[in-house]
N, C-alpha and C positions, 0 to 999 in steps of 0.2 A: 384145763391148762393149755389149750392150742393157743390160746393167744400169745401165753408165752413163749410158744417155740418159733416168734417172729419179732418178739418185741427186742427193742433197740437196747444195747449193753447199757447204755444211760438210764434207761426206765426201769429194768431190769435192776438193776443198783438203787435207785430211788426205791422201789418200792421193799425189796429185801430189808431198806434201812429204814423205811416207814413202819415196816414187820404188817406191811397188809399180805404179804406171801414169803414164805419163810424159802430161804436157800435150799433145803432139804425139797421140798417140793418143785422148785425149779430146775434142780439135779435130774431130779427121777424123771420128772414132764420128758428132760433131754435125753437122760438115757433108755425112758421108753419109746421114745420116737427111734433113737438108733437102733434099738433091736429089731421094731418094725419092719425100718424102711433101708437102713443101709446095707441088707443084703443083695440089692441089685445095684447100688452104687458102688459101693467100697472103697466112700471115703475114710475110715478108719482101720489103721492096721494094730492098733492096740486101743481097744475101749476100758479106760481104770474106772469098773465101776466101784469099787471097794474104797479104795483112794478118793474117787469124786464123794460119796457119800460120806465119809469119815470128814472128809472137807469142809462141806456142806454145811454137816454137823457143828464142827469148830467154827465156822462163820455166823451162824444161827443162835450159838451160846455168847458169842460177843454181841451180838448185836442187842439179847436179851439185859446181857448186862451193861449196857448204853455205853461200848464201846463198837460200833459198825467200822471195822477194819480199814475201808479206803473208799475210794470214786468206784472200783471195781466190787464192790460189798456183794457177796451172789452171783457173780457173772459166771455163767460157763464157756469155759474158754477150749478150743485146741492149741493142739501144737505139730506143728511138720514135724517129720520124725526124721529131722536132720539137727536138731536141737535138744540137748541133754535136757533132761528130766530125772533126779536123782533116783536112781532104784529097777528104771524101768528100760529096757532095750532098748538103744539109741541103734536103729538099721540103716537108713537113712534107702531104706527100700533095695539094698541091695540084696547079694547072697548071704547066707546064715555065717557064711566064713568069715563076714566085716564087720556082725554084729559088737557091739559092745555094752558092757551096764556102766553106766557113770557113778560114780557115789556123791554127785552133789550135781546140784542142778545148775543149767545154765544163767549167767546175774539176769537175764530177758525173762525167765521162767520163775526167778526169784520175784524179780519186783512184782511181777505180775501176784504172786499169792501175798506179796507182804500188802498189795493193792485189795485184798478182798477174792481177787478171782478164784476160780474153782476148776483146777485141770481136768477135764473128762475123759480124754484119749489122747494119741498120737496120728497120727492122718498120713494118707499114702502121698507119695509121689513119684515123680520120675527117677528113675536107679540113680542115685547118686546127686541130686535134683540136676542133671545134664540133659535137659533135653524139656519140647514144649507140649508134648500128649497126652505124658502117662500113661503113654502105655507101660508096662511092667513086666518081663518075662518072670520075677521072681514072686510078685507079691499079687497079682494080675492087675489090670486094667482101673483106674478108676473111672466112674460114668460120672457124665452129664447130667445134673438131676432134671434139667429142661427137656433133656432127647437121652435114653441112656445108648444109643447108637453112635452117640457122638463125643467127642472129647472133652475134658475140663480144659483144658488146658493145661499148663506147668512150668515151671516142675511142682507148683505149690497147689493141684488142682483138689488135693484128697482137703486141703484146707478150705479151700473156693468153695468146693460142693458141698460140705458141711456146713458153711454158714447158709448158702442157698438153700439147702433143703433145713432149714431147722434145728438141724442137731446141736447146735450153741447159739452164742451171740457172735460171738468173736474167732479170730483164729491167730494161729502167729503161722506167717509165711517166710519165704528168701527168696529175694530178687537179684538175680547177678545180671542176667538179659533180659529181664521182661517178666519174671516169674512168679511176681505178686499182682502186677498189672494184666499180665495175659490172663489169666482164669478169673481175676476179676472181672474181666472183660464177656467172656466167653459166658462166666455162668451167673451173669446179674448181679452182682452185688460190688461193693467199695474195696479198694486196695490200696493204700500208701506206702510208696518206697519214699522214707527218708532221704535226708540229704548222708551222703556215704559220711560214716563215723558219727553220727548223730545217735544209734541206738546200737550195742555193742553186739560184735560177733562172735565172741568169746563163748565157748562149750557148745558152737557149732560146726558141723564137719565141713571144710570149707571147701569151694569146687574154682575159686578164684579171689586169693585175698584181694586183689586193687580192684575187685568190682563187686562184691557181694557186699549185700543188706539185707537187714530183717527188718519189715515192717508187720503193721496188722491190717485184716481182713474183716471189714466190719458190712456193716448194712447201712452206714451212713456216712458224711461226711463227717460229723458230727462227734461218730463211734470212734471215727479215726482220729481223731483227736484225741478224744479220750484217751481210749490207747497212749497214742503217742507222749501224750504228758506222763503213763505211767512207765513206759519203757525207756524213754531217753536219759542222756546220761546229765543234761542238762533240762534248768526250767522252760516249761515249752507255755508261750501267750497265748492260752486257748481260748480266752478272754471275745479274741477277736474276730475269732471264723464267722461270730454273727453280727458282724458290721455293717452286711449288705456289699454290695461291690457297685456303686455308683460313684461313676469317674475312675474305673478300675479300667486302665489298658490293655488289651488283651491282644496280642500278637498272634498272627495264624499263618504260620509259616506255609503255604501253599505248595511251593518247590518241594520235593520228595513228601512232606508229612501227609500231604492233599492227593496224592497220585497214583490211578491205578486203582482204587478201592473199590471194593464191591458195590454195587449200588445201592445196597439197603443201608451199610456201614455211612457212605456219601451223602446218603439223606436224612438221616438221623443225626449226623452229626452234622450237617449243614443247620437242624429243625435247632438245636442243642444253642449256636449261634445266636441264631434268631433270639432266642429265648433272654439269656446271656447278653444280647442290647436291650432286651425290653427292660431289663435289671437297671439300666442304665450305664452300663459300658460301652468303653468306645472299641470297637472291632476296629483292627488295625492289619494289614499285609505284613508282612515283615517277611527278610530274605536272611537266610543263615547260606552262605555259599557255598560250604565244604561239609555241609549236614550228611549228604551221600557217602561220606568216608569213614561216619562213625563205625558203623557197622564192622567193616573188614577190621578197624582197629581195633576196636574190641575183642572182637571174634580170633583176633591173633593171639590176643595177652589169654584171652579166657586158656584157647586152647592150650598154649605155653603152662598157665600157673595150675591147670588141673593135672596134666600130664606130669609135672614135678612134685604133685603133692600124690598120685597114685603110683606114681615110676615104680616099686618094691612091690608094691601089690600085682602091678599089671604084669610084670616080671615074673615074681612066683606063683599067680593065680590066674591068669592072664584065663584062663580059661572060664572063672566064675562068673566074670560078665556078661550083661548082655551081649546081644551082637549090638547096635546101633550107640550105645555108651563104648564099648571095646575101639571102635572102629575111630570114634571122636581122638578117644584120646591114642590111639596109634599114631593118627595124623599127627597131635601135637606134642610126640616126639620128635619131629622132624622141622621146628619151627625155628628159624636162627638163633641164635643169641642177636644177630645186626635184626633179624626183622623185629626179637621182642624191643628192641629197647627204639627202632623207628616207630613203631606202635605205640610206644608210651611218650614218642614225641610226640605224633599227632593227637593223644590224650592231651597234652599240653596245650597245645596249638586249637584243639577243637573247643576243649574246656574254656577257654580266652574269648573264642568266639562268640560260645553260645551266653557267656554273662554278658559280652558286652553289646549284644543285643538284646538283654535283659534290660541292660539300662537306663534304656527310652520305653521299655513296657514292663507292665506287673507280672503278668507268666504271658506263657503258650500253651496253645489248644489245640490236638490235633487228636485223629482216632487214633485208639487203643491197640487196636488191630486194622491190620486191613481188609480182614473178613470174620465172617462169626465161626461158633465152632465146627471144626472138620471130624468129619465119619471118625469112629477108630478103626476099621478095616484099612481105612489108608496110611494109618498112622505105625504098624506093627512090623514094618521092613526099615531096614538101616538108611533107604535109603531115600526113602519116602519120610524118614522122621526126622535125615540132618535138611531136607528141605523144606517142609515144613518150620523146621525150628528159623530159616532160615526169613520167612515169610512171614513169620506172626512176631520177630522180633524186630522187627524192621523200625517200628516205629516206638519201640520202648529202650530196645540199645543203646541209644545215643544219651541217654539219661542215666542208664549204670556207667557210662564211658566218662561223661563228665561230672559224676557225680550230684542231679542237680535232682530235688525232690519233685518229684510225680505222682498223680493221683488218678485211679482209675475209677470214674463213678457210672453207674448205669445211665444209659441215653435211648434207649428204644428194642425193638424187635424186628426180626427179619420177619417174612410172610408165613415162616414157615413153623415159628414162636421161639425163636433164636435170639439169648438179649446180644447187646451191642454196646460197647463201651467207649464213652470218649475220656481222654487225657487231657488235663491241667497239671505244666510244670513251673517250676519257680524258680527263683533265685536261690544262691545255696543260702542254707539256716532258715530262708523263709517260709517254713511249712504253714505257716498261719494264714497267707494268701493265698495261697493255694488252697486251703481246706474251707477258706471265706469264699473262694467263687464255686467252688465242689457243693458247697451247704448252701448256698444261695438259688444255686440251680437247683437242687433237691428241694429246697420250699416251695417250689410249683412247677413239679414234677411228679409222678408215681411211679416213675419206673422202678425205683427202686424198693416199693411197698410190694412189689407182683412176685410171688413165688411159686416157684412148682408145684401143680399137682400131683403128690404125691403119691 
């Protein structure tokens, strides 16, 4: 069954419904791989094997009786465990003291099993998903299945690493800065943040409502599609991701997005370019002026709506926090009422910009990161982690700020077997060109068939 534990959530579903491999066996494939090998990662902080199999089960009896439940028929899925799941401990990786059991799942968790999928676990993240390392004083550290000395990324990394190393097809992440994109980034594999309100955030613990999304975490552009037609709250044209992208505009914002990058990140997503005209696309310069300033505005409202939503917690409990999460949201008590609401001007103001240099191109291309993953030893001090978070969100903030859909697919490796991820974003609603130049470039590509040895 190894081949299963790589094959794409599409194939995975076709063959479940063809009943050449029955759901129950793709379950097990995954959950024998996680017993294996997730004890030096620990991408999972609740693995339901009872529940996946019981699942399993119900998907396998439909399918016998020529009823294959959905597009997702057999898939094994995760879920960040900032997202209800009826029955099962919603932590959201914090202290024991935040835990909660939900009695009904979140509508993201529902479509997904009314689609066929099959929930297997809950997956770590960063305390509260605030912050980009994972590191975790409560729940520990999640690894890098590439280097496990080095970080997934996050806050969605326990997601990231699970699809990378095997243990599903799929995942469900949240993106408020960067956090379905960075550990996509970081550990090989595909990530889609929606366009903001496109897939619903309801029965997840929220860390900044005017910027958080759940997208999914797949192995392809492809996957993320799929996905996405089962999650959204609207009909998604997945029709069209494989149209090819000849005469597709592609905008490469040079000023800030281009700037500063590691070298291996610069050439791999320079090689990425390349590839992307041979497609037949026209590479275009494009100037966004005040791209520089999403950052801080963002990073204002974030701070502002998470400190309002833990204010009572941080008060009474102030002590159960990490240091490096405690410390974020101290700051953002202290943030004006005049600075939140110039902040959400400049959301206004920036958002305006960034479409309407949409208007004359199809998306933008820029790296995911501006470097590959960092050590976790640098990652584990407060202060080493709000600068980091600082650095690897640089170029996916400006995307939770304007709400505008982004795709993070694999592009290469550093010398040192570090993958690298470059970004395709869109117009808002149009996830479908975005995930057509995403799948375009993966048709002749491999990076993203390359997986850790585990």
């Amino acid at each position: 069954m190894e081949d299963l534990s790589f094959a794409s959530a599409s194939q995975i579903a076709g063959r479940v419904a063809s009943r050449s491999v029955t759901a129950l066996q793709v379950v097990e494939a995954c959950l024998g791989r996680i017993a294996v090998h997730d004890r030096s990662l620990n991408s999972f902080l609740n693995v339901m094997i009872d529940q996946a199999l019981d699942a399993a089960r119900r998907v396998d009896d439909a399918v016998r009786a020529g009823r294959p439940p959905g597009p997702l028929t057999g898939v094994p899925v995760a879920v960040k465990d900032i997202i209800d799941v009826a029955g099962i401990p919603t932590t959201a990786g914090a202290h024991p003291r935040f835990h909660v059991v939900p009695h009904e799942d979140a509508p993201v968790v529902a479509r997904l099993r009314a689609a066929g999928a099959v929930i297997v676990g809950k997956t770590g993240l960063h305390e509260f998903a605030y912050g980009v390392t994972n590191a975790n004083p409560h729940t520990g550290s999640v690894r890098n299945p590439w280097d496990r000395t080095r970080s997934p990324g996050g806050s969605s990394g326990g997601s990231a690493a699970a699809v990378a190393a095997g243990f599903c097809a799929a995942a469900l992440g949240s993106d408020t800065g960067g956090s379905i994109r960075i550990p996509a980034s970081l550990c090989g594999v595909t990530g889609l943040k929606p366009t903001y309100g496109v897939v619903s955030t309801a029965g997840v613990v929220p860390l900044s409502w005017a910027l958080d999304h759940i997208g999914p975490l797949t192995r392809t552009a492809l996957d993320a599609g799929l996905l996405l037609s089962v999650l959204a709250a609207a009909p998604q044209p997945a029709g069209e991701i494989g149209r090819g992208i000849a005469g597709l505009r592609i905008g490469i914002p040079r000023h800030f997005f281009w700037q500063h990058l590691d070298p291996a990140v610069e050439a791999s997503c320079g090689q990425a370019l390349a590839v992307l005209a041979e497609h037949g696309a026209a590479i275009l310069d494009v100037v966004i002026p005040h791209a520089a300033d999403a950052g801080a505005a963002a990073t204002l409202i974030l701070s502002a709506e998470a400190s309002a939503y833990h204010e009572r917690r941080l008060r009474e409990h102030g002590e159960a926090y990490g240091e490096d999460v405690r410390v974020r949201l101290d700051r953002g008590l202290f943030v004006s009422a005049v600075d939140y609401v110039l902040a959400q001007r400049a959301r206004t103001f920036l958002t305006h910009e960034f479409i309407q240099t949409l208007s004359d191109i199809d998306v933008l291309v820029t790296p995911a990161t501006i470097a590959p993953a960092a050590p976790l030893e640098d990652s584990h001090q407060a202060a080493a982690s709000l600068a980091m978070s600082l650095e690897y969100t640089r170029f996916t903030n400006p995307f939770n700020l304007t709400g505008l859909p982004a795709l993070s697919v694999p592009c290469g490796f550093t010398a040192k077997g570090l993958p690298i991820g470059l970004q395709i974003a869109g117009r808002p609603f149009d996830e479908a060109t975005v995930l057509r130049v995403g799948h375009a470039y993966q048709e002749t590509t491999d990076w993203h068939l390359r997986h850790p040895p585990l």
